[in-house]
BANU-281607 format. One record per residue: residue number from 1; x negated, y negated, z negated of N, C-alpha, C in turn; residue in one letter. Coordinates in Angstrom, 1 decimal. Each point is the difference from the previous one (the first is absolute). Example, Ala and Ser with C-alpha at 12.3 -4.5 7.8 and 13.67 -1.06 7.14 Angstrom:
2
n,n_c1,n_c2,n_c3,ca_c1,ca_c2,ca_c3,c_c1,c_c2,c_c3,res
1,-13.2,5.7,-7.8,0.9,-1.2,0.0,-0.9,-1.2,0.0,A
2,0.4,-1.1,0.7,-0.9,-1.1,0.0,0.8,-1.1,-0.8,S
END
This chain:
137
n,n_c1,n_c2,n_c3,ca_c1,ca_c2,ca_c3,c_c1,c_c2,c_c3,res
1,12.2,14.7,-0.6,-0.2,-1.4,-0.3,-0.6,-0.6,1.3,X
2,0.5,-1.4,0.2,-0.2,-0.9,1.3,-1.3,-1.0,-0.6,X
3,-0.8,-0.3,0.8,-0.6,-1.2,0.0,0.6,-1.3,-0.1,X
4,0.4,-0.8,-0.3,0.3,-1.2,0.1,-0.6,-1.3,-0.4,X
5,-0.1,-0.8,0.5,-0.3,-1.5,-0.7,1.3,-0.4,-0.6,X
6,-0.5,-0.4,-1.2,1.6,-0.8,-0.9,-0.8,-1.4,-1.1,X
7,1.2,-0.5,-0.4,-0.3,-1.1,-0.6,-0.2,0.3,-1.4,X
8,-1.0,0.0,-0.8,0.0,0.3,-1.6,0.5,-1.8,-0.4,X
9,0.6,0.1,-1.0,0.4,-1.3,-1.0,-0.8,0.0,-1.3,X
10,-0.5,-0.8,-0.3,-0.5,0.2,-1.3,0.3,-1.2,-1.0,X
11,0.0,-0.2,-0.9,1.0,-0.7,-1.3,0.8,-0.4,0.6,X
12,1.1,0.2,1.3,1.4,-1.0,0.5,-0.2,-1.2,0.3,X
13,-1.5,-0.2,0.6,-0.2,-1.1,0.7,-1.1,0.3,1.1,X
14,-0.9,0.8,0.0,-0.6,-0.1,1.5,0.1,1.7,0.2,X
15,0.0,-0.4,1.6,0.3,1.1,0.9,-1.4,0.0,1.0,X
16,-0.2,1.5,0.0,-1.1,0.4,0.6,0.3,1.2,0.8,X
17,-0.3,-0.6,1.1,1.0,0.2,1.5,-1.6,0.8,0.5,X
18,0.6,1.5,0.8,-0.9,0.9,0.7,-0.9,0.8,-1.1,X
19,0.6,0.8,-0.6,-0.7,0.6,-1.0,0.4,1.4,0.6,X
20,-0.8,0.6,0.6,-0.3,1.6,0.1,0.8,0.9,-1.4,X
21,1.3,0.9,0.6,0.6,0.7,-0.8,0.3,0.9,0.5,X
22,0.1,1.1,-0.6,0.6,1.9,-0.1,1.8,-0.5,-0.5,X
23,0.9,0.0,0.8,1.2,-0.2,0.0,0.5,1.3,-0.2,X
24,1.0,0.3,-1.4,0.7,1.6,0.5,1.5,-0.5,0.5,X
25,0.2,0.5,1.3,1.0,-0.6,0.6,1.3,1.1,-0.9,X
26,-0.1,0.9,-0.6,1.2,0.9,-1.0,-0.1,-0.5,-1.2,X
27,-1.1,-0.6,-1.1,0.4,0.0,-1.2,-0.3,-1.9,-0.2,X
28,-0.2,-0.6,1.3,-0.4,-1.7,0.1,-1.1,-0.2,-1.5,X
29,-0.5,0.7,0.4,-1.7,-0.1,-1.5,-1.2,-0.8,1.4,X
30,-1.2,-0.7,-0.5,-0.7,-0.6,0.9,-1.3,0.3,-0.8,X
31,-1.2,0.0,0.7,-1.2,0.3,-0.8,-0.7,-1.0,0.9,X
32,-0.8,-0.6,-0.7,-1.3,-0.7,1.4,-0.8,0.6,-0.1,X
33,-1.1,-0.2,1.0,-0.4,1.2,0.6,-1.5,-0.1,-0.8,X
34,-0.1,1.0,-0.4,-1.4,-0.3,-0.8,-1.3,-0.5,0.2,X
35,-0.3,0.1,1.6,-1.3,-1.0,0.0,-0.1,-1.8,-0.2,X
36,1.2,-0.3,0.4,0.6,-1.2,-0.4,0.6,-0.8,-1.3,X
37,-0.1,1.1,-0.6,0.9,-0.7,-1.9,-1.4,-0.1,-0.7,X
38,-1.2,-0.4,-0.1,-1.2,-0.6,-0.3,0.2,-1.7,0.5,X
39,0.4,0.3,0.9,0.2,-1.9,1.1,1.2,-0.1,-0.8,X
40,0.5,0.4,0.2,2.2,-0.2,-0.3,-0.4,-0.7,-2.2,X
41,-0.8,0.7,0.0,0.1,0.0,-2.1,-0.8,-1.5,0.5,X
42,-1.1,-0.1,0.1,-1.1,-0.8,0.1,1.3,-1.8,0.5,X
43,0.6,0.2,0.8,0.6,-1.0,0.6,1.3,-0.5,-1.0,X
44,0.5,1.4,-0.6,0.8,-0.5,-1.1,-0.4,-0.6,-1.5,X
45,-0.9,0.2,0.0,-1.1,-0.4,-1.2,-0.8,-1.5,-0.1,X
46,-0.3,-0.1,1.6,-0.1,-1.7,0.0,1.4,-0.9,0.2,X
47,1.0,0.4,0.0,1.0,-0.5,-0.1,0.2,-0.2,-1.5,X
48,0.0,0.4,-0.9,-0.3,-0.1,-1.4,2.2,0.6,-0.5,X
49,-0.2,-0.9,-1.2,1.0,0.9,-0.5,1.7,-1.0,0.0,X
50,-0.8,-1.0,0.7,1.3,-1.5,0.1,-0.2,0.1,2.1,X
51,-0.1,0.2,0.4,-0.1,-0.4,1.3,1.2,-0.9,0.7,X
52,-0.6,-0.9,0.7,0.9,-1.0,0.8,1.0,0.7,0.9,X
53,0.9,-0.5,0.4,0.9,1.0,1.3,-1.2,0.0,1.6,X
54,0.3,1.1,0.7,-1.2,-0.4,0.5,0.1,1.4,1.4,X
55,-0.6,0.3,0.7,0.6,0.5,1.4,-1.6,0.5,0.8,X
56,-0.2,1.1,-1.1,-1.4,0.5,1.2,-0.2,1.1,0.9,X
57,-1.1,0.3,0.5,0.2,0.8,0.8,-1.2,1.2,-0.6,X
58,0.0,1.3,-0.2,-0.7,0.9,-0.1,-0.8,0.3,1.0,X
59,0.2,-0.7,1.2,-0.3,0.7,1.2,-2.0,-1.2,0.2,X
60,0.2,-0.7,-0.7,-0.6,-1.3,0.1,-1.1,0.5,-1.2,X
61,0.0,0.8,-0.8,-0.9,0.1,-1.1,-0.5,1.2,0.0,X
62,0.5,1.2,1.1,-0.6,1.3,-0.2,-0.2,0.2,1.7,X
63,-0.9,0.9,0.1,-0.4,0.0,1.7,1.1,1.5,0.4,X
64,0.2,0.7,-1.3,0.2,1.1,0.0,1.9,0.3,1.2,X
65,0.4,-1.2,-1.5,1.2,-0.5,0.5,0.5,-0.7,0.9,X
66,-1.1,-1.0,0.4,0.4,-0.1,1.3,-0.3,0.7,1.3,X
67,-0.5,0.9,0.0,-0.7,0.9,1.0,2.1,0.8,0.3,X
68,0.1,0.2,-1.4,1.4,1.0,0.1,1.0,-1.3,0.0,X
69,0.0,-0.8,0.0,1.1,-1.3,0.4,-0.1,-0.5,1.8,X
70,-1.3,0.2,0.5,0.4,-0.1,1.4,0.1,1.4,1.0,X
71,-0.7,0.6,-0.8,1.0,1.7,0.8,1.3,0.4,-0.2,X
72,0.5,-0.5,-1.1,1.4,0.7,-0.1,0.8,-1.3,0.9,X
73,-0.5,-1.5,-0.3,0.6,-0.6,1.1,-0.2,0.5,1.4,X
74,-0.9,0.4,0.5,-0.7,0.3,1.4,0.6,1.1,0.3,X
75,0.4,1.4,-0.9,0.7,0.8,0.0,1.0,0.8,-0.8,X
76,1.2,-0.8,-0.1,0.5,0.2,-1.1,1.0,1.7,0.3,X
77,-0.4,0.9,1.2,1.0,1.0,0.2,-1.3,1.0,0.4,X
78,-1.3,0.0,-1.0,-1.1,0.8,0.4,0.3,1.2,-1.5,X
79,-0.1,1.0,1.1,-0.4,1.3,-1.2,-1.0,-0.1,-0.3,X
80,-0.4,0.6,-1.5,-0.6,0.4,-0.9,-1.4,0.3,0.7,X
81,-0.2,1.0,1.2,-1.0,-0.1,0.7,-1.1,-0.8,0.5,X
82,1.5,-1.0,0.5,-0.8,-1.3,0.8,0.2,-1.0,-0.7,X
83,0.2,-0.4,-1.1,0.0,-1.1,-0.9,-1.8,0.8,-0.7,X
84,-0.1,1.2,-0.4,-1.3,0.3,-0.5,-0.8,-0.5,1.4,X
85,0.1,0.7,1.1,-1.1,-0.4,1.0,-0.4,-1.6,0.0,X
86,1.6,-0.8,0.2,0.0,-1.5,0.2,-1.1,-0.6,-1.1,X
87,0.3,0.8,-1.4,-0.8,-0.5,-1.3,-1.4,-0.2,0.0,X
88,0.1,1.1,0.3,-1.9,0.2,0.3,-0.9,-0.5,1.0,X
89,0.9,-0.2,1.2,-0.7,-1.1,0.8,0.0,-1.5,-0.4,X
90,1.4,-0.2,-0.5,-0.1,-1.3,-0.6,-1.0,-0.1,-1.2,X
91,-0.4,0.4,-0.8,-0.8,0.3,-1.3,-1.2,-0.2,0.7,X
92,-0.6,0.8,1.3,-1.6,-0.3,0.3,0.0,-1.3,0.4,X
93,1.0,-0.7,0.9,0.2,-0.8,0.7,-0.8,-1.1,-0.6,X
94,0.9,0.1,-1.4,-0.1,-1.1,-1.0,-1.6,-0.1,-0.6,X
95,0.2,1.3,-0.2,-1.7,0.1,-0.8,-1.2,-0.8,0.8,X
96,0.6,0.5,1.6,-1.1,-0.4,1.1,-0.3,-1.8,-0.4,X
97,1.3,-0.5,0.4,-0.1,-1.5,0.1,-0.5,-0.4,-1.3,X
98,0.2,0.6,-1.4,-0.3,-0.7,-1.0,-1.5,-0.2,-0.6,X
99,-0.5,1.6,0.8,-1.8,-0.1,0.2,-0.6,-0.9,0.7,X
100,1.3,-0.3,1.6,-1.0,-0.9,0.5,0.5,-1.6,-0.8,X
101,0.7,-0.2,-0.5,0.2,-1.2,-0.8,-1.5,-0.1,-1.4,X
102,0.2,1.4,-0.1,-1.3,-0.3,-1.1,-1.3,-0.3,0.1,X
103,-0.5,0.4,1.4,-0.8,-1.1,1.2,-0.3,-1.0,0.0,X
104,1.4,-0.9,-0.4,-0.1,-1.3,0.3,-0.3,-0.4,-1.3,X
105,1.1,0.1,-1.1,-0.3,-0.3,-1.2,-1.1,0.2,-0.8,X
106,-0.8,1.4,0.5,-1.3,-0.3,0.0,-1.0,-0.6,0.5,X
107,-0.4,-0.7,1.0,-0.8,-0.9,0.6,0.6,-1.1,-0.3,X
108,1.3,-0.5,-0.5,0.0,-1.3,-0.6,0.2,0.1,-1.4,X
109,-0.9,1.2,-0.6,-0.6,-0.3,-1.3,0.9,-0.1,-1.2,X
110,1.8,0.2,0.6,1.0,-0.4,-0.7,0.5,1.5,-1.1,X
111,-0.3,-0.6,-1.1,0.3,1.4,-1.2,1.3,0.5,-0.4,X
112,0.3,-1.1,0.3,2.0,-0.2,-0.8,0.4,0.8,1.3,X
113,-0.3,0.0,1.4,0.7,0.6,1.5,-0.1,1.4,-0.1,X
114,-1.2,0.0,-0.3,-1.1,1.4,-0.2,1.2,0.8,-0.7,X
115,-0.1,-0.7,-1.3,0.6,0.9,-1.5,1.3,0.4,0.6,X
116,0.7,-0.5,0.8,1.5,-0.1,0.3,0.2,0.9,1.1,X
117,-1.0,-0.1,1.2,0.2,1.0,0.8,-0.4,1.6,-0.8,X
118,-0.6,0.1,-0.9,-0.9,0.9,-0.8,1.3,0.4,-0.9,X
119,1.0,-0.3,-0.5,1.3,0.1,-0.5,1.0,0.4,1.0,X
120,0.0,-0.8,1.1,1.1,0.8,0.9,-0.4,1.6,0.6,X
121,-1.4,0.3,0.3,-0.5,0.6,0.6,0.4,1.5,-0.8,X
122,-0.3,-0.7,-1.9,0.3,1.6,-1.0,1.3,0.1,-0.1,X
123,1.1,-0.9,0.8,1.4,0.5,-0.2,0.4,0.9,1.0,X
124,-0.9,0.1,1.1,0.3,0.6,1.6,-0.9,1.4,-0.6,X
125,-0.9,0.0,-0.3,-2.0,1.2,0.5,0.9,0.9,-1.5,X
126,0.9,0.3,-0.5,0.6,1.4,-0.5,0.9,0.4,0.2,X
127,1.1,-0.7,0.7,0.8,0.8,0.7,0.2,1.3,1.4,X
128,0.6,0.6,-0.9,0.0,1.4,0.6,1.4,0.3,0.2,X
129,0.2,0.1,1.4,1.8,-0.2,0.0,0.8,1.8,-0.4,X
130,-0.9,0.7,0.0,0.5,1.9,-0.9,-0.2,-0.8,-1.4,X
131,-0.5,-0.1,-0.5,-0.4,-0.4,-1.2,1.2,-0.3,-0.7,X
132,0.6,-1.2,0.4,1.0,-1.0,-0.4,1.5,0.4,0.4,X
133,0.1,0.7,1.4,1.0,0.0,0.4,1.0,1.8,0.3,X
134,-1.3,1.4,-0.1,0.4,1.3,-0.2,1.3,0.2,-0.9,X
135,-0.1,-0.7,-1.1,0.8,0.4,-0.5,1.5,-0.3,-0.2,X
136,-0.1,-1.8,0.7,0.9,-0.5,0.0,1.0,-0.4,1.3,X
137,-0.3,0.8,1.1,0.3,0.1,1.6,0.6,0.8,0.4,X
END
């Protein structure tokens, strides 16, 4: 199974573009990737059960996802090796800047910034790239 970003559709009207998937390139079956289908349900859920036509991006609502939407752009002919190395530098990288964001949103006393970097931060702080990917690489 391949990594990929793909587009999930949901009720035949919105598309949700950069969603982290386990591609089997012999039997074309797709799985998303399990630290991400918590964000993926949660997103389909505020959409409700009539949703408008409508064109989002996954990459824009999970830090997880986009961490793996600008590496596979950045490197889209990286082995398994160095897509894991690339991951986990990109993953502290993120972590780094988003503490020192919490810095700020803390000394300007803002709760709603706080709460949000405090959300992006538990989509990044348990990934474990053996964890997720031993068995499917």
């Amino acid at each position: 199974m391949e990594l990929e970003l793909r587009t999930v559709v949901y009720a035949k009207k919105v598309e949700i573009r950069n969603v982290p998937v386990f591609a089997c390139t012999a039997c074309v079956a797709y799985e998303v990737l399990q630290p991400v289908k918590p964000d993926l349900t949660e997103c389909i859920s505020k959409l409700g059960e009539r949703p408008a036509k409508q064109d989002l991006s996954f990459a824009e609502q999970n830090e997880l996802a986009d961490l793996f939407h600008e590496q596979l752009l950045a490197w889209p002919d990286a082995t398994d090796q160095e897509m894991e190395y690339r991951m986990k530098e990109a993953v502290q990288e993120r972590i780094n800047l988003l503490l020192d964001i919490m810095g700020y949103a803390h000394k300007a006393e803002d709760k709603a910034w706080m709460e949000d970097i405090e959300r992006r931060l538990g989509q990044l702080s348990g990934f474990v790239w053996r964890a997720h990917f031993s068995n499917a690489v």
